[in-house]
C-alpha positions as CSV (number, residue, x, y, z in Angstrom):
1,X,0.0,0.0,0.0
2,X,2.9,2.6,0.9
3,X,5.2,1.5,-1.8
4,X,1.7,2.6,-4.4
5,X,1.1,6.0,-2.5
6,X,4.9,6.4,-2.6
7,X,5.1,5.6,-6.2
8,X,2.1,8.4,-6.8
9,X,4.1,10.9,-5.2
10,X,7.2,10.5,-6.8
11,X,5.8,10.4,-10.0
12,X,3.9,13.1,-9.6
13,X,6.8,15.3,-8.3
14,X,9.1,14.3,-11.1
15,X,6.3,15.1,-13.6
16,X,5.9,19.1,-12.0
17,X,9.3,19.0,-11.3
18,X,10.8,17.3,-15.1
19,X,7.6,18.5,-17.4
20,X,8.3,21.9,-16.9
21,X,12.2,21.6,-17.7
22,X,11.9,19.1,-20.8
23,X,8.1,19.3,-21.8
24,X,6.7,15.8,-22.7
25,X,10.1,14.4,-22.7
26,X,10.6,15.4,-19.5
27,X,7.1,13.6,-18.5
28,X,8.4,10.3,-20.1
29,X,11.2,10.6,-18.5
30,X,9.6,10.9,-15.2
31,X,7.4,8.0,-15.3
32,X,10.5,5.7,-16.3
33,X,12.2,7.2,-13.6
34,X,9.2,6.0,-10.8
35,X,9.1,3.2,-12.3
36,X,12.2,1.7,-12.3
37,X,12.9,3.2,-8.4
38,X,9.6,2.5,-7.4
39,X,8.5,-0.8,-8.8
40,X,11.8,-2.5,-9.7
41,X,14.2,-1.6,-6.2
42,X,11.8,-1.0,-3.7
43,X,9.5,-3.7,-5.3
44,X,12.2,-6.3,-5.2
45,X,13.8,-5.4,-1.8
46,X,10.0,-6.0,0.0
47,X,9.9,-9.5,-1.6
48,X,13.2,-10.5,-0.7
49,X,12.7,-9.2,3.1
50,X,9.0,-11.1,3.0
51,X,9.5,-14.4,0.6
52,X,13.6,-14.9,-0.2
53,X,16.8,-14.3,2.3
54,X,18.2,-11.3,1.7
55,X,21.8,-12.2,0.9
56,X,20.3,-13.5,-2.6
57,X,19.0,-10.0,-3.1
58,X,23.0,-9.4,-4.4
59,X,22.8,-12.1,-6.9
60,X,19.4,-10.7,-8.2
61,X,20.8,-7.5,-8.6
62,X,24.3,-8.7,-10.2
63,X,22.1,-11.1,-12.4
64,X,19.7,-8.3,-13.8
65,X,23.0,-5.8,-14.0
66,X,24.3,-8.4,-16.6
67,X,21.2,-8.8,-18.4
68,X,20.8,-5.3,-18.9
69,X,24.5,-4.3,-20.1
70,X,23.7,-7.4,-22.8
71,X,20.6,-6.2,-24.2
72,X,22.6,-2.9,-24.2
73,X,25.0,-4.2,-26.3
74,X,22.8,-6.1,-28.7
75,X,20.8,-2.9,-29.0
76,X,23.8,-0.3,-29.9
77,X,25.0,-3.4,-32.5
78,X,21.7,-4.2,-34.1
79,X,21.3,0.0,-34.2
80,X,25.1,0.3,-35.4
81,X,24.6,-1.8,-38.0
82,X,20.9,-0.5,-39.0
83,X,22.4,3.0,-39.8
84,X,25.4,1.9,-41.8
85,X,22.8,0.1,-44.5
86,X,21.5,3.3,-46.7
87,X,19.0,2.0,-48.9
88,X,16.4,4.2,-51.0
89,X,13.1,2.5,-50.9
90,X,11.5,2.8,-47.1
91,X,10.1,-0.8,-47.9
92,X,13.5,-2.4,-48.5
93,X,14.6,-0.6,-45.8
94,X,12.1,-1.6,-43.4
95,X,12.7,-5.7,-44.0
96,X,16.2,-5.3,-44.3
97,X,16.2,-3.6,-40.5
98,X,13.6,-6.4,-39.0
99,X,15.8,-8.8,-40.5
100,X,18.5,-7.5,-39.0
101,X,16.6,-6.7,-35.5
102,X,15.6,-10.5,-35.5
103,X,18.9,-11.9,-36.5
104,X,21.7,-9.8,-34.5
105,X,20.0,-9.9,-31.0
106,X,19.1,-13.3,-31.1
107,X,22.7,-14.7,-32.1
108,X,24.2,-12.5,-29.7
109,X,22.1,-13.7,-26.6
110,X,22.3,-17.6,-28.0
111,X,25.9,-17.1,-28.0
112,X,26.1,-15.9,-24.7
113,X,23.4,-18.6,-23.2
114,X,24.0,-21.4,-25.1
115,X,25.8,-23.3,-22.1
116,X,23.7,-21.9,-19.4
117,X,21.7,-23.7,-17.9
118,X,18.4,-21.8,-18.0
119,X,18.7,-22.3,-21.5
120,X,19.3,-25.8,-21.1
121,X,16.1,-26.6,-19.5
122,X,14.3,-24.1,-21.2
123,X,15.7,-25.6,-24.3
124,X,14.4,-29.4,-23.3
125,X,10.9,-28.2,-22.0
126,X,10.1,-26.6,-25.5
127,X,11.4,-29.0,-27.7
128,X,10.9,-32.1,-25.7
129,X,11.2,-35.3,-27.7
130,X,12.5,-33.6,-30.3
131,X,16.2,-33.3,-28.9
132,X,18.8,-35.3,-28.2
């Protein structure tokens, strides 16, 4: 119940306090902002203290960190890559960037998962039979 009313505030603050600075940006920005204090930090801290110990708290954090600077990665790549491709037709264009979108992240993360063992059993649970 506090960690919603908090959330409010905070949001509303940094949407006075951000809208007037950086207009609608500055709004976005703000919302993100709550967000990720609010329901992400505060969020997880409360479930670890209530469901988990609190020395694995770490391990979530140092686990998301990773993920994040990966999907950072993939997305500065794929982006790198997108912009270095001029083509004339906006159609082309378009399926040329979702092909890339689909192909660059998705090598990068199998590359960097393909021993781990969430992918492992995720990896046997959807195909099953089918593997060996």
């Amino acid at each position: 119940r506090y960690r919603a009313i908090g959330e409010t505030v905070l949001n509303l603050a940094l949407n006075i306090v951000l809208g007037k600075l950086f207009g609608v940006y500055g709004i976005i920005a703000a919302t993100i902002i709550s967000l990720f204090l609010c329901n992400y930090l505060w969020s997880v801290g409360i479930t670890f203290r209530l469901y988990f110990s609190m020395e694995r708290r770490k391990d979530y954090y140092l686990y998301q960190g990773k993920q994040s600077i990966l999907v950072m990665i993939a997305c500065f790549i794929t982006y790198g890559i997108c912009e270095m491709m001029p083509v004339n037709s906006v159609l082309i264009q378009l399926v040329i960037r979702a092909v890339v979108c689909l192909i660059v992240p998705n090598t990068l993360f199998y590359l960097v998962y393909r021993k781990s063992e969430l992918f492992l059993y995720a990896k046997r649970k959807i195909l099953g039979d089918y593997i060996k």
